[in-house]
N, CA, C and O atoms as a DFTB+ gen file, in Angstrom:
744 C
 N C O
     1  1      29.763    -116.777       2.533
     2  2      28.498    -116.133       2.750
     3  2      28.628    -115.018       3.794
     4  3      28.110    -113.903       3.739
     5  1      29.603    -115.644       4.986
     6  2      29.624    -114.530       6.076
     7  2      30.498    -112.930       5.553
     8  3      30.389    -111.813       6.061
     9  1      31.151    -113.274       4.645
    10  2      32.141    -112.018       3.793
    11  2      30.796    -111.142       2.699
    12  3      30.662    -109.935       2.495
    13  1      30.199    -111.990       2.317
    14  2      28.978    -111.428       1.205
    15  2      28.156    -110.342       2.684
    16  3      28.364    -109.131       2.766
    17  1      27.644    -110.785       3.261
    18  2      26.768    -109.762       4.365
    19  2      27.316    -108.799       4.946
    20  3      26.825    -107.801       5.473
    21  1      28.304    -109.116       4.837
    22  2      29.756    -107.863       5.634
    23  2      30.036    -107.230       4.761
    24  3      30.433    -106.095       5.022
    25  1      29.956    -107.710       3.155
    26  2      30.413    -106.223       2.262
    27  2      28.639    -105.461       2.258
    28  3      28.453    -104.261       2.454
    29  1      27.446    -106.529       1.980
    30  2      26.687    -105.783       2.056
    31  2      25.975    -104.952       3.199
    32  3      25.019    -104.236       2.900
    33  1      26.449    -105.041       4.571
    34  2      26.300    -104.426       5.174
    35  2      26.804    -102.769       5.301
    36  3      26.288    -101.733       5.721
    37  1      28.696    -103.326       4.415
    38  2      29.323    -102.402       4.663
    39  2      28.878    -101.161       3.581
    40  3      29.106     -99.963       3.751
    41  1      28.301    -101.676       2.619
    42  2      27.117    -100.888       1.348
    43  2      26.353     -99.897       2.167
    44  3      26.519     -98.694       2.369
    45  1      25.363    -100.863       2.625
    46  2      24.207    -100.116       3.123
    47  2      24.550     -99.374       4.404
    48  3      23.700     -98.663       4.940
    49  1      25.782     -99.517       4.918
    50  2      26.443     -98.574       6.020
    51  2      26.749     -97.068       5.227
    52  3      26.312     -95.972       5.578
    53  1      27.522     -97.327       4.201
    54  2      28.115     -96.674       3.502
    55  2      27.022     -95.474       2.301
    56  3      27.443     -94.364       1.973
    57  1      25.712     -96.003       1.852
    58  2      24.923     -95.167       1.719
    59  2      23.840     -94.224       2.862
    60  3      23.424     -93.086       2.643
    61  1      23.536     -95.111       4.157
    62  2      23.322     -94.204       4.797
    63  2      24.138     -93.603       5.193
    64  3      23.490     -92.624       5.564
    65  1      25.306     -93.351       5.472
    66  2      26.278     -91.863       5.624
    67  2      26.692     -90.796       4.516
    68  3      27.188     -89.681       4.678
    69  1      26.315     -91.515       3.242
    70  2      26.354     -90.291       2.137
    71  2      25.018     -89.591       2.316
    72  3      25.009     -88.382       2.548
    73  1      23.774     -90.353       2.212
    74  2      22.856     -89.725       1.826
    75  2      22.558     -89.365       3.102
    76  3      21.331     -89.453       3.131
    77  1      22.884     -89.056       4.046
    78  2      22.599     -87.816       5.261
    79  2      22.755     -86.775       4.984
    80  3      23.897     -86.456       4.651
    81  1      21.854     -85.911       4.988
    82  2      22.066     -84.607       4.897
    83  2      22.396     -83.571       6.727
    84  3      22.017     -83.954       7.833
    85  1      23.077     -82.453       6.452
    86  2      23.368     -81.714       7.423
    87  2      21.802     -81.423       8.265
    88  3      20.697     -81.514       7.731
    89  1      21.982     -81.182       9.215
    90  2      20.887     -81.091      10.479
    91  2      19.578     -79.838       9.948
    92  3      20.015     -78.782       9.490
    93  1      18.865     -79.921       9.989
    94  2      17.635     -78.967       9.750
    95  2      17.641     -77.746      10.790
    96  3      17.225     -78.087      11.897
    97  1      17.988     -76.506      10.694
    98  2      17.954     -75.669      11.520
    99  2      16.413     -74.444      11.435
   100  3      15.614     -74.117      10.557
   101  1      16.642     -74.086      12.911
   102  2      15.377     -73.465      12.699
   103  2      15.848     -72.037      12.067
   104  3      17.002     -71.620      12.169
   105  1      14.840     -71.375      11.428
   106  2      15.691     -70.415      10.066
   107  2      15.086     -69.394      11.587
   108  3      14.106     -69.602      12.302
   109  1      15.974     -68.453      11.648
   110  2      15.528     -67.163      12.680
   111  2      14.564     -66.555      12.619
   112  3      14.097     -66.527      11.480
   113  1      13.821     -65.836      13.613
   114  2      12.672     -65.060      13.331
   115  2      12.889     -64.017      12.473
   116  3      14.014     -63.539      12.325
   117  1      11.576     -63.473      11.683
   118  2      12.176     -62.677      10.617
   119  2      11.258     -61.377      10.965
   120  3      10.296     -61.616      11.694
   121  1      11.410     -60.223      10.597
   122  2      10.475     -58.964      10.908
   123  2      10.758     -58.238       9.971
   124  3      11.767     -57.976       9.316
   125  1       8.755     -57.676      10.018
   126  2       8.867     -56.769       8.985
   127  2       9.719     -55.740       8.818
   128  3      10.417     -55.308       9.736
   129  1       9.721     -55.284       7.652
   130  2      11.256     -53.685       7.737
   131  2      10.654     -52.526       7.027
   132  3      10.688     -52.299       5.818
   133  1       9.978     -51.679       8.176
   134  2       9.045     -50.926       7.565
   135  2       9.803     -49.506       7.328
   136  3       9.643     -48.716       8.258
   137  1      10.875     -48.883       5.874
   138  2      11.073     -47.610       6.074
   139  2      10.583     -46.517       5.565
   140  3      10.045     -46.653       4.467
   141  1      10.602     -45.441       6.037
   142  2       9.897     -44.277       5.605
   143  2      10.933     -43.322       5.451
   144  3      12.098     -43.434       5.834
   145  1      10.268     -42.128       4.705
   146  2      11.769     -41.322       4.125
   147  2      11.744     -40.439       5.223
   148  3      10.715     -40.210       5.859
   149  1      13.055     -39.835       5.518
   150  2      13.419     -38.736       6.506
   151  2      12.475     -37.741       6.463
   152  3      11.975     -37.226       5.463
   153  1      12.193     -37.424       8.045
   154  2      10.986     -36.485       7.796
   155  2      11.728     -34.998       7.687
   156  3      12.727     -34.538       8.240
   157  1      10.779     -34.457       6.717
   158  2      11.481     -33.107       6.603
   159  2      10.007     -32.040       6.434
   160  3       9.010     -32.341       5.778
   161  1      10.199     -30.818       7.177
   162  2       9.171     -30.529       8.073
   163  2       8.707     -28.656       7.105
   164  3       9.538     -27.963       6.518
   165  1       7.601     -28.419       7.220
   166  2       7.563     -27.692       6.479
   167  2       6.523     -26.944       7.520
   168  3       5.887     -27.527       8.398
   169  1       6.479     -25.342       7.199
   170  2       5.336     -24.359       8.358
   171  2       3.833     -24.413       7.447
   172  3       3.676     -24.299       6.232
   173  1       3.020     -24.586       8.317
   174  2       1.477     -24.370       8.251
   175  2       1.186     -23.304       8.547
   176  3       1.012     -23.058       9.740
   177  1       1.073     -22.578       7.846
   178  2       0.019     -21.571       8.178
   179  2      -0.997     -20.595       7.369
   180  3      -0.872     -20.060       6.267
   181  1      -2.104     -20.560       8.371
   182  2      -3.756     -19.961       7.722
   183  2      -4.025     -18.820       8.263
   184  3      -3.177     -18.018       8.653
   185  1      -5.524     -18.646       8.333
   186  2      -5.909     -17.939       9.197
   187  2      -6.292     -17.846      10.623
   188  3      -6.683     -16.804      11.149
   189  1      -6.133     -19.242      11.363
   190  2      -6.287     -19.571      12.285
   191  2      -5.441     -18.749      13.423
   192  3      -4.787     -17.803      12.985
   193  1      -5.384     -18.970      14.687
   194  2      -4.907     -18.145      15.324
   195  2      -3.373     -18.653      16.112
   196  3      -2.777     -18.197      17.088
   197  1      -3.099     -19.729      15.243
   198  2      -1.760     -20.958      15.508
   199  2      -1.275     -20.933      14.315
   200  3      -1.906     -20.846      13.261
   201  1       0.011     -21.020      14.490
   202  2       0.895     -22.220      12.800
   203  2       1.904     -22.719      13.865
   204  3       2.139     -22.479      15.050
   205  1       2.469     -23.650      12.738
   206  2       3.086     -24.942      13.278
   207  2       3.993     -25.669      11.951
   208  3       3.727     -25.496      10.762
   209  1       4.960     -26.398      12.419
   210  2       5.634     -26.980      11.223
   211  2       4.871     -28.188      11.067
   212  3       4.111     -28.311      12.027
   213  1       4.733     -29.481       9.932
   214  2       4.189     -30.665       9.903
   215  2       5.416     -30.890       8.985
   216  3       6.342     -30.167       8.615
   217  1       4.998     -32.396       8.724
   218  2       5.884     -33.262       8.112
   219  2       5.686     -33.448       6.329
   220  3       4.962     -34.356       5.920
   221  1       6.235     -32.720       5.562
   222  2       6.082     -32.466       4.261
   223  2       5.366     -33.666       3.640
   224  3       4.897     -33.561       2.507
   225  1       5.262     -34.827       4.352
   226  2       4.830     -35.951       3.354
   227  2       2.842     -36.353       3.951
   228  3       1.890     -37.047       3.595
   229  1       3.105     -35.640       4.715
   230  2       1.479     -35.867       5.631
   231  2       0.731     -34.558       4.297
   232  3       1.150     -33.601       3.647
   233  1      -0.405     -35.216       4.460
   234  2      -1.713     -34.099       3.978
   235  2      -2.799     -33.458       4.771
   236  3      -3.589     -34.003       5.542
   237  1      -2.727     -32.565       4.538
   238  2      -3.990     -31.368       5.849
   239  2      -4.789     -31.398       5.182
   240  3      -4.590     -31.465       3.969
   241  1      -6.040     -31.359       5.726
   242  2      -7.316     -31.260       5.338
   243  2      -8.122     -30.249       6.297
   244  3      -8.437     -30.542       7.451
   245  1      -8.357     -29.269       5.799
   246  2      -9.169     -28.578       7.176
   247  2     -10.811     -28.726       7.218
   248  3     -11.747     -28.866       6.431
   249  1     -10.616     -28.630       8.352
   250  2     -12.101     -28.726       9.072
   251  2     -13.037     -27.242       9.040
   252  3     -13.133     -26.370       8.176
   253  1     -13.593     -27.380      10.241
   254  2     -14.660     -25.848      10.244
   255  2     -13.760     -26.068      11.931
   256  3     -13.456     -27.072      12.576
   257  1     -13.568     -24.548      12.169
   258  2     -13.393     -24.038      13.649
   259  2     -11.562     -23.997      13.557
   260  3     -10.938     -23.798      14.600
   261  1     -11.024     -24.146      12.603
   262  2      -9.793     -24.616      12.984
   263  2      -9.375     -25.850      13.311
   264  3      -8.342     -25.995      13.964
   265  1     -10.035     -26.776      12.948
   266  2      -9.582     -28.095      13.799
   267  2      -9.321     -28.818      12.031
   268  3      -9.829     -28.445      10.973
   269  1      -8.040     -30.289      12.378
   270  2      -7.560     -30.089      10.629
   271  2      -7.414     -31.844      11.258
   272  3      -7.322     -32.105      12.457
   273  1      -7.419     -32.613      10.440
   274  2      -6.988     -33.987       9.971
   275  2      -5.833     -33.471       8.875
   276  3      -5.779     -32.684       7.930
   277  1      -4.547     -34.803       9.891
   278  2      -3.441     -34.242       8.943
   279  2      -2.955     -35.820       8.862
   280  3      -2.655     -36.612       9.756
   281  1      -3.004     -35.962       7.285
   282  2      -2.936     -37.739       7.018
   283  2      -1.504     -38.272       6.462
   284  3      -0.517     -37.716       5.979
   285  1      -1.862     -39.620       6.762
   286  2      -0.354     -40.557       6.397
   287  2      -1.070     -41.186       5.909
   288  3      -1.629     -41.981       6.665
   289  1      -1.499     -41.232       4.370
   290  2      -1.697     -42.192       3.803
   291  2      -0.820     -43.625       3.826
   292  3      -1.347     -44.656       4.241
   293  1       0.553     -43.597       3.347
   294  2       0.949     -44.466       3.429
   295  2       0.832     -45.390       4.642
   296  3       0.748     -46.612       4.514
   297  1       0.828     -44.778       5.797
   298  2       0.619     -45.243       7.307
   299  2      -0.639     -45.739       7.833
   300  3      -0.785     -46.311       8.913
   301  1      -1.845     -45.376       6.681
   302  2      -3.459     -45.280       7.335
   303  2      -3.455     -44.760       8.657
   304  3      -3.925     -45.385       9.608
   305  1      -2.866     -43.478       8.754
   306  2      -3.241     -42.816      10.280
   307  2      -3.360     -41.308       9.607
   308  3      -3.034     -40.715       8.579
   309  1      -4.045     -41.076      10.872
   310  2      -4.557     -39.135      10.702
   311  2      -3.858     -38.884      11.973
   312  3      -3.585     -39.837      12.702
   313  1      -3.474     -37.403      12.371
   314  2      -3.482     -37.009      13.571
   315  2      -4.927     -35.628      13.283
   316  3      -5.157     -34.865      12.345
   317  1      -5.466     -35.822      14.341
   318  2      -6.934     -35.157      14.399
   319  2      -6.300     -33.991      15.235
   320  3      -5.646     -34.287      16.235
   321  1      -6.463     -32.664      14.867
   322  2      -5.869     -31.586      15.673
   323  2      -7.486     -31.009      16.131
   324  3      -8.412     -31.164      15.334
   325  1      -7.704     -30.375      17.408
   326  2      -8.922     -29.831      17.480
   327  2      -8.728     -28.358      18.184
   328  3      -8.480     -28.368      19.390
   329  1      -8.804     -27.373      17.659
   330  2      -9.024     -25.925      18.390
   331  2      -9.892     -25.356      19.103
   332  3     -10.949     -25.229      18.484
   333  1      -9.937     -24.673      20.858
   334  2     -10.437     -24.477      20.924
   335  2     -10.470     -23.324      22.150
   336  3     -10.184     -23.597      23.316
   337  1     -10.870     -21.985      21.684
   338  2     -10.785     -21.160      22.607
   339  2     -11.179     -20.594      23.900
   340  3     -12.318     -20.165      24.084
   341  1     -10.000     -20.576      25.069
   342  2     -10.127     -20.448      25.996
   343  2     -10.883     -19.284      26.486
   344  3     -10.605     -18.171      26.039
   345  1     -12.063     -19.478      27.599
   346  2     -12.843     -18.475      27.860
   347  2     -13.399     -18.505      29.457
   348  3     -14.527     -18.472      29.949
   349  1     -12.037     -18.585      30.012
   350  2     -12.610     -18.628      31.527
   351  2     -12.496     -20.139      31.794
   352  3     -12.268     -20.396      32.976
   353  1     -12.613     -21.319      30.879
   354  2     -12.791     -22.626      31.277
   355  2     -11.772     -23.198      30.789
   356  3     -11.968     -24.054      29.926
   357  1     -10.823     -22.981      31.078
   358  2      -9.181     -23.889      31.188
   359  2      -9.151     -25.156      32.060
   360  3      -8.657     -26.258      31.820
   361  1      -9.875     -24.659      33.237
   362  2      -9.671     -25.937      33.754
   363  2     -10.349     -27.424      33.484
   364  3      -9.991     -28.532      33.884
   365  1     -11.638     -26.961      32.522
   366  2     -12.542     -27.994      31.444
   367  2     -11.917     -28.337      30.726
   368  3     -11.792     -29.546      30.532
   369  1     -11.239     -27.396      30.006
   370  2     -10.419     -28.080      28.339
   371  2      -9.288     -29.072      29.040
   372  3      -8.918     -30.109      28.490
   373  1      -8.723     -28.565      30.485
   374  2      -7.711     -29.588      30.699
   375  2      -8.161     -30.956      30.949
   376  3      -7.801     -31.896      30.241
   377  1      -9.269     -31.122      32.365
   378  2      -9.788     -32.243      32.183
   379  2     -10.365     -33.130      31.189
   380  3     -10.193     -34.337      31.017
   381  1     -11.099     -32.270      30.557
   382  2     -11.705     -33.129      28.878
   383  2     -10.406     -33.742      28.322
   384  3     -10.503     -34.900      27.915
   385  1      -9.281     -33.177      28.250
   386  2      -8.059     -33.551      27.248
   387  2      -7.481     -34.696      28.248
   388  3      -7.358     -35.848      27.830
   389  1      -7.138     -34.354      29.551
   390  2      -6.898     -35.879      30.239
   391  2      -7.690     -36.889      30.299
   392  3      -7.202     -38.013      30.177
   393  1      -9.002     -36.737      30.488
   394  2     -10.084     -37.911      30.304
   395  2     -10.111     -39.056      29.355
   396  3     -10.206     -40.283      29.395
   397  1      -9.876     -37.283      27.735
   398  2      -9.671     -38.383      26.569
   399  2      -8.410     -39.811      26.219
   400  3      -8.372     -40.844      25.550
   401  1      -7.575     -39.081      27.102
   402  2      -6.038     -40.160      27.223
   403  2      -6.473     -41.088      27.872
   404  3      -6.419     -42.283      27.584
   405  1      -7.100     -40.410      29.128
   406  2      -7.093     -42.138      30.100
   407  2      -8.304     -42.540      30.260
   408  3      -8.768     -42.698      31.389
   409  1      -9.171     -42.824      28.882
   410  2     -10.321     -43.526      28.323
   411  2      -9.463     -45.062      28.068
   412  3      -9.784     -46.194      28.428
   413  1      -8.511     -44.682      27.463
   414  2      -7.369     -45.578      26.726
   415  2      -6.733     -46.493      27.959
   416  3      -6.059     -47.496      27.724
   417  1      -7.046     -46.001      29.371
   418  2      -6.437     -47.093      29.991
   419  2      -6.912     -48.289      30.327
   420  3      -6.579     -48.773      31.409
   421  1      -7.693     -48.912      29.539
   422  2      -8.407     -50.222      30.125
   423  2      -7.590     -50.987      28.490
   424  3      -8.132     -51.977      27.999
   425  1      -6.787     -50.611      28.070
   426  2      -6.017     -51.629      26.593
   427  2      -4.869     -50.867      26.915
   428  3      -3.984     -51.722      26.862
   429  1      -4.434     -50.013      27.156
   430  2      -2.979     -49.680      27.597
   431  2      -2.155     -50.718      28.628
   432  3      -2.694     -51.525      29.386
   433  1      -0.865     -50.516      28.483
   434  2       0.011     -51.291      29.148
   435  2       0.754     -49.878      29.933
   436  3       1.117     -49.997      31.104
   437  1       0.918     -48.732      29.296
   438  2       1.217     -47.565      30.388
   439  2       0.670     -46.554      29.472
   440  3       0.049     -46.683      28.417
   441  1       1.005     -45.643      30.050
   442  2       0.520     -43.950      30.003
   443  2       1.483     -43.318      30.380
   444  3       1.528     -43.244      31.608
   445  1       2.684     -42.576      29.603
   446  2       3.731     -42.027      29.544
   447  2       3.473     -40.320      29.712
   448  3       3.553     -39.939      28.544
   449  1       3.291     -39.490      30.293
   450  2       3.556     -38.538      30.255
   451  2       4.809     -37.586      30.370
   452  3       5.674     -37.596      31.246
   453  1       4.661     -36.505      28.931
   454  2       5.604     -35.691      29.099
   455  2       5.396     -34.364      29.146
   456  3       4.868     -33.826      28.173
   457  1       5.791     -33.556      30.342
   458  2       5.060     -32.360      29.886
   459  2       6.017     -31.028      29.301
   460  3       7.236     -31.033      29.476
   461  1       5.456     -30.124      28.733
   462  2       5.933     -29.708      27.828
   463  2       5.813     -27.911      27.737
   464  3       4.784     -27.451      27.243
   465  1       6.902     -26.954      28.232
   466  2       6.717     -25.562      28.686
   467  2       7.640     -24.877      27.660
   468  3       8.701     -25.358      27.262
   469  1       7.136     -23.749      27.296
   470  2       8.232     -22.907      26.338
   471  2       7.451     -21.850      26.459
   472  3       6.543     -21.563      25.679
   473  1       7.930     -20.930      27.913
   474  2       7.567     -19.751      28.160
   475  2       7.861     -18.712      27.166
   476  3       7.105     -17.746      27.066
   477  1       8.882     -18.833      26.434
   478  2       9.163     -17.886      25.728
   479  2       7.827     -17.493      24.437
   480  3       7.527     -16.378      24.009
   481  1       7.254     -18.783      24.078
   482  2       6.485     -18.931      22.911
   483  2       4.734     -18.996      23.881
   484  3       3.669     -18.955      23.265
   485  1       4.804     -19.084      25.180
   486  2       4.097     -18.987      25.560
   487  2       3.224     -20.470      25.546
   488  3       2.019     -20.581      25.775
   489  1       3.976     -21.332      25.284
   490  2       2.667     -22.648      24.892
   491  2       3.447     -23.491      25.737
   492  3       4.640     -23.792      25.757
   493  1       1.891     -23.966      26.823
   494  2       2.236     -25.202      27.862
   495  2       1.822     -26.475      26.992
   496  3       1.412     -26.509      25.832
   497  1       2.089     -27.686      28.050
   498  2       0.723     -28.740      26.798
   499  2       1.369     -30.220      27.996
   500  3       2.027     -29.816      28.955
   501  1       1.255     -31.090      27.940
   502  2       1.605     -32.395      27.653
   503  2       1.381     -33.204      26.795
   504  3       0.406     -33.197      26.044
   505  1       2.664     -34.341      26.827
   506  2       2.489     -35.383      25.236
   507  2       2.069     -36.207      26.078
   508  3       2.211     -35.838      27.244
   509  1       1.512     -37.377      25.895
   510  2       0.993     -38.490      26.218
   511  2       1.660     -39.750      25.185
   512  3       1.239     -39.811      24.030
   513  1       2.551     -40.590      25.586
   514  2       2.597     -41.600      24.666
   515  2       2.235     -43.261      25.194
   516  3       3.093     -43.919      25.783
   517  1       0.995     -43.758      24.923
   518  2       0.211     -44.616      25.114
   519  2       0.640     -45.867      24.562
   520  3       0.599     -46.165      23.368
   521  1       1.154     -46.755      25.735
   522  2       1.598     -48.057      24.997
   523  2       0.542     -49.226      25.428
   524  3      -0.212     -49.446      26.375
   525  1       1.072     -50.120      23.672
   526  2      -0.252     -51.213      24.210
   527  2      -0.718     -51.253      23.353
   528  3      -0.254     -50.606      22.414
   529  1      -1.936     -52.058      23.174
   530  2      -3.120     -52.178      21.986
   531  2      -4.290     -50.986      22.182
   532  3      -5.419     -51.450      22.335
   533  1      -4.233     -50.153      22.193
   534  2      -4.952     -48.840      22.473
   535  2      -5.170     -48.315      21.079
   536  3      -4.419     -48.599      20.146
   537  1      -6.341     -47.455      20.961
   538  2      -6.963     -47.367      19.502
   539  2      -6.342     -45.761      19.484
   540  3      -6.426     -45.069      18.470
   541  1      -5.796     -45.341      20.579
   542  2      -3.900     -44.705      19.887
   543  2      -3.112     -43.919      20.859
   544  3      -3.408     -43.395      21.933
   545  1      -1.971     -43.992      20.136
   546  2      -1.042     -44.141      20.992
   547  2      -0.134     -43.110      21.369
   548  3       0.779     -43.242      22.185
   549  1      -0.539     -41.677      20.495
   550  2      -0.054     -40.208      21.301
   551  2      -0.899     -39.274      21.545
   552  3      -1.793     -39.360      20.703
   553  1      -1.133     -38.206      22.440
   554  2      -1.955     -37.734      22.209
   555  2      -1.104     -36.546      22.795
   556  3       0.057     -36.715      23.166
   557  1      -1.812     -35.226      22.861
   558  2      -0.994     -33.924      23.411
   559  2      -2.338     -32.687      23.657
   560  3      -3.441     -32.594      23.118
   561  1      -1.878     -32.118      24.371
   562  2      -2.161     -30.896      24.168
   563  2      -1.533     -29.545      24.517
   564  3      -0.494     -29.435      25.169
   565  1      -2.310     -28.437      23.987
   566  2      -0.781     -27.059      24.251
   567  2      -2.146     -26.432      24.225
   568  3      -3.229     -26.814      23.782
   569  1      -1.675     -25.158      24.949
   570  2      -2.272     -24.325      25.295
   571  2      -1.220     -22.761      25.755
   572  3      -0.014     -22.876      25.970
   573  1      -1.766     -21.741      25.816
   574  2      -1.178     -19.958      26.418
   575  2      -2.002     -19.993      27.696
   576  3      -2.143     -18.881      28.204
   577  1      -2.542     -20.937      28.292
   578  2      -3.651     -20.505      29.601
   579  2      -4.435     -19.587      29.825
   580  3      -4.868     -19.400      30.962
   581  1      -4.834     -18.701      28.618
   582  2      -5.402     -17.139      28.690
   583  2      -6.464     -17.583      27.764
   584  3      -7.587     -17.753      28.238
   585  1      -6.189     -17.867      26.068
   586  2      -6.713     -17.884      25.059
   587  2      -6.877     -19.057      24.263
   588  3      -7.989     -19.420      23.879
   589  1      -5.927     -19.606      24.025
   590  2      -5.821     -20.679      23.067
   591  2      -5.876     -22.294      23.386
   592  3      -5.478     -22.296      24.551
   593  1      -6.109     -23.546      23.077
   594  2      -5.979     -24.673      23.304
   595  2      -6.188     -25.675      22.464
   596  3      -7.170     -25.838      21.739
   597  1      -5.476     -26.183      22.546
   598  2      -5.363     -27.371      21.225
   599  2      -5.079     -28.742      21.661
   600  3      -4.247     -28.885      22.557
   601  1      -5.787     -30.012      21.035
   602  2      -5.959     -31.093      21.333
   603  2      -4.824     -31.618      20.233
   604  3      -4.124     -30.764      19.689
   605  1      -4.661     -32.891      19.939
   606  2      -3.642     -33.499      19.139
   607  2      -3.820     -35.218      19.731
   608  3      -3.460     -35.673      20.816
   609  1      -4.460     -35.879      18.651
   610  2      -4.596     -37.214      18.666
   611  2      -4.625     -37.970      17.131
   612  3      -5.281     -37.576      16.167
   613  1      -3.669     -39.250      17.178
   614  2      -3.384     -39.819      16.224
   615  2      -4.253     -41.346      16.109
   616  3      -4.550     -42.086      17.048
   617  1      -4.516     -41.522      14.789
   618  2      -5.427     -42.875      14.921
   619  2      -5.130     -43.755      14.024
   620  3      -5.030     -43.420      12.843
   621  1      -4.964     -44.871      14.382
   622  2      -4.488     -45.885      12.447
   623  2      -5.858     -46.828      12.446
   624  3      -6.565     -47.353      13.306
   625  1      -5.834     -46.747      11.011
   626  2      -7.049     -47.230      10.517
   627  2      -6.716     -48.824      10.234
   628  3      -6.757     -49.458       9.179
   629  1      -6.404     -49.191      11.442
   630  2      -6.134     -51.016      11.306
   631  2      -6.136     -51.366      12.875
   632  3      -5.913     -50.417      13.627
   633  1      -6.389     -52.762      13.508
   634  2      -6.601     -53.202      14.102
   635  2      -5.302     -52.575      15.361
   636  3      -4.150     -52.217      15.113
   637  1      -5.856     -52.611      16.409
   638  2      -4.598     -51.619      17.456
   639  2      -3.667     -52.870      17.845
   640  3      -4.026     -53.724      18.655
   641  1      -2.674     -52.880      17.309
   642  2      -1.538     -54.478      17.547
   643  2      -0.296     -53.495      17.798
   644  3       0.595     -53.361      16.960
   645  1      -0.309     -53.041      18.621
   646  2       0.998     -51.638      18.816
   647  2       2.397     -52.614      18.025
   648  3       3.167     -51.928      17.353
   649  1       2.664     -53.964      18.099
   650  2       3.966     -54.477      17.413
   651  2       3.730     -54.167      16.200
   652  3       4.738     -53.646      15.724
   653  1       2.744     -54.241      15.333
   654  2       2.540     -54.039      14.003
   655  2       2.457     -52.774      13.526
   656  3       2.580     -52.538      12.324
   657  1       2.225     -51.778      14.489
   658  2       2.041     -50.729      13.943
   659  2       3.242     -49.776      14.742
   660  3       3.321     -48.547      14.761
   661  1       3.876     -50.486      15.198
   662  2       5.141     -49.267      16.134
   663  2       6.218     -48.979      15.299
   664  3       7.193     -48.686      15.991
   665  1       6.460     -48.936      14.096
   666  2       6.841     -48.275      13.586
   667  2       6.673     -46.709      12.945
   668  3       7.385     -45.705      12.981
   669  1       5.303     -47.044      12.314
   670  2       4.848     -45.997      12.131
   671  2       4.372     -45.213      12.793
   672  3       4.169     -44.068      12.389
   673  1       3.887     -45.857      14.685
   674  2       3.368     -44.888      15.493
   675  2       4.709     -43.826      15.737
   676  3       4.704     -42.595      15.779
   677  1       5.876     -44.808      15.885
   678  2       7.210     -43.654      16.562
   679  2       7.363     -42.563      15.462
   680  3       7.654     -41.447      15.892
   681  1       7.255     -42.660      14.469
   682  2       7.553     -41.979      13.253
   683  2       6.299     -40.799      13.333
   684  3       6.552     -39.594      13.310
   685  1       4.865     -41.369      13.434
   686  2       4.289     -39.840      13.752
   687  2       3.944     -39.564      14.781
   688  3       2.917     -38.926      15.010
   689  1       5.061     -40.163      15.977
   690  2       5.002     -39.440      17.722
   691  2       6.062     -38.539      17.675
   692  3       6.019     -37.732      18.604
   693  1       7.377     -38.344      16.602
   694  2       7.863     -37.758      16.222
   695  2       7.388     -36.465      15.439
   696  3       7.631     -35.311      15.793
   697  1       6.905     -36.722      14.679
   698  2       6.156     -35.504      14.008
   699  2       5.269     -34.673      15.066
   700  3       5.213     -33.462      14.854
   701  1       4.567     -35.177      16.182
   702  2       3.600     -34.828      16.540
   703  2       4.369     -34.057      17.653
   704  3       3.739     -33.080      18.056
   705  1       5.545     -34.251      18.233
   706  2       6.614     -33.633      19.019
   707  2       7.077     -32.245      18.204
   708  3       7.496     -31.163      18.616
   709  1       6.930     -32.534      17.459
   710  2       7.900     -31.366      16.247
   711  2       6.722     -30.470      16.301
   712  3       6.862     -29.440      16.961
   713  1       5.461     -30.707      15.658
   714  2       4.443     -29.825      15.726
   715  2       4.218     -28.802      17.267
   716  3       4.098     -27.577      17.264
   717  1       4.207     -29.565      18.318
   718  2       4.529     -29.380      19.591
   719  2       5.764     -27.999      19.849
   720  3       5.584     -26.840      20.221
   721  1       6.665     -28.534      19.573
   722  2       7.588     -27.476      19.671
   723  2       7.585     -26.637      18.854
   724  3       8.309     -25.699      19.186
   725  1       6.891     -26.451      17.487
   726  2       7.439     -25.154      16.676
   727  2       6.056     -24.443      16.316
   728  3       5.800     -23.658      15.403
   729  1       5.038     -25.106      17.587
   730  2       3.803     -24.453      17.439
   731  2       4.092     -22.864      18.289
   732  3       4.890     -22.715      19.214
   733  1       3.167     -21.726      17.658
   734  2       3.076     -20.772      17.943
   735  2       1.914     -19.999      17.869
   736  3       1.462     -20.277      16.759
   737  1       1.162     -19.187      18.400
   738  2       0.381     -18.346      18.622
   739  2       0.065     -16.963      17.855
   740  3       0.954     -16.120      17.735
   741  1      -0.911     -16.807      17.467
   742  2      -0.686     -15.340      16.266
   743  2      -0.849     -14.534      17.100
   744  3      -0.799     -13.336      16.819
């Protein structure tokens, strides 16, 4: 009897070590993989008293005054461009344009400034790149200090979760840099 319990022990020893399976691991975090095609940049220009390159895959829409919504559908974001001519009150258009950035600091985590001179072309400005859950996250402006001034703010039409949407913000803080530099004055 004592040999019968010892083989059946040695059984039921012997199926729990087959039927173990290898250890349950935790599977890695996984993230979204958001790509977009190489931006390739094309010149704007109207009758307005500016052109500028944009990003061949964005759509312009113009406004009245010069001021244009230029869209990423795929992205649900616009960048809102606004024109507006200098007349003695430079030092208004500047404050109004800083105000509008650091409205954004009560959901920001910083406020990046870069500022931005190309005497040759004549256009000053700073970029602003706004991190954080902020309802957005670049903003700019350029200006000749005599005549011209231009606003530049981007907006996505989804909840402000900067992880969810920082892909596509870098992608049109990029564009919005490019516009920046190859903007010019008529």
């Amino acid at each position: 009897m004592f040999k019968r319990i010892i083989s059946v022990a040695l059984i039921l020893l012997a199926l729990t070590v087959v039927s173990c399976k290898d250890d349950v691991l935790p599977k890695p975090a996984s993230f979204l993989r958001l790509d977009y095609p190489e931006a390739k940049y094309v010149n704007f220009e109207n009758n307005c008293p500016f052109a500028f390159q944009m990003n061949e895959n964005a759509i312009i829409k113009g406004e009245k005054e010069c001021g244009f919504a230029i869209t990423y559908p795929k992205m649900k974001a616009t960048i809102y461009l606004t024109y507006k001519p200098v007349n003695g009150n430079i030092e208004k258009l500047l404050k109004d344009a800083q105000k509008l950035t650091y409205e954004h600091v009560i959901k920001a985590d910083d406020i990046l400034e870069q500022p931005y001179l190309n005497p040759e072309k004549k256009v000053y400005g700073m970029f602003y790149q706004v991190d954080g859950n902020a309802a957005t996250n670049s903003q700019f402006y350029v200006t000749d200090s005599t005549r011209h001034f231009i606003t530049g703010s981007v907006y996505f039409y989804a909840k402000p979760n900067f992880d969810s949407i920082m892909p596509a913000a870098s992608y049109i803080k990029n564009d919005m840099q490019r516009l920046m530099e190859t903007l010019k004055w008529k």
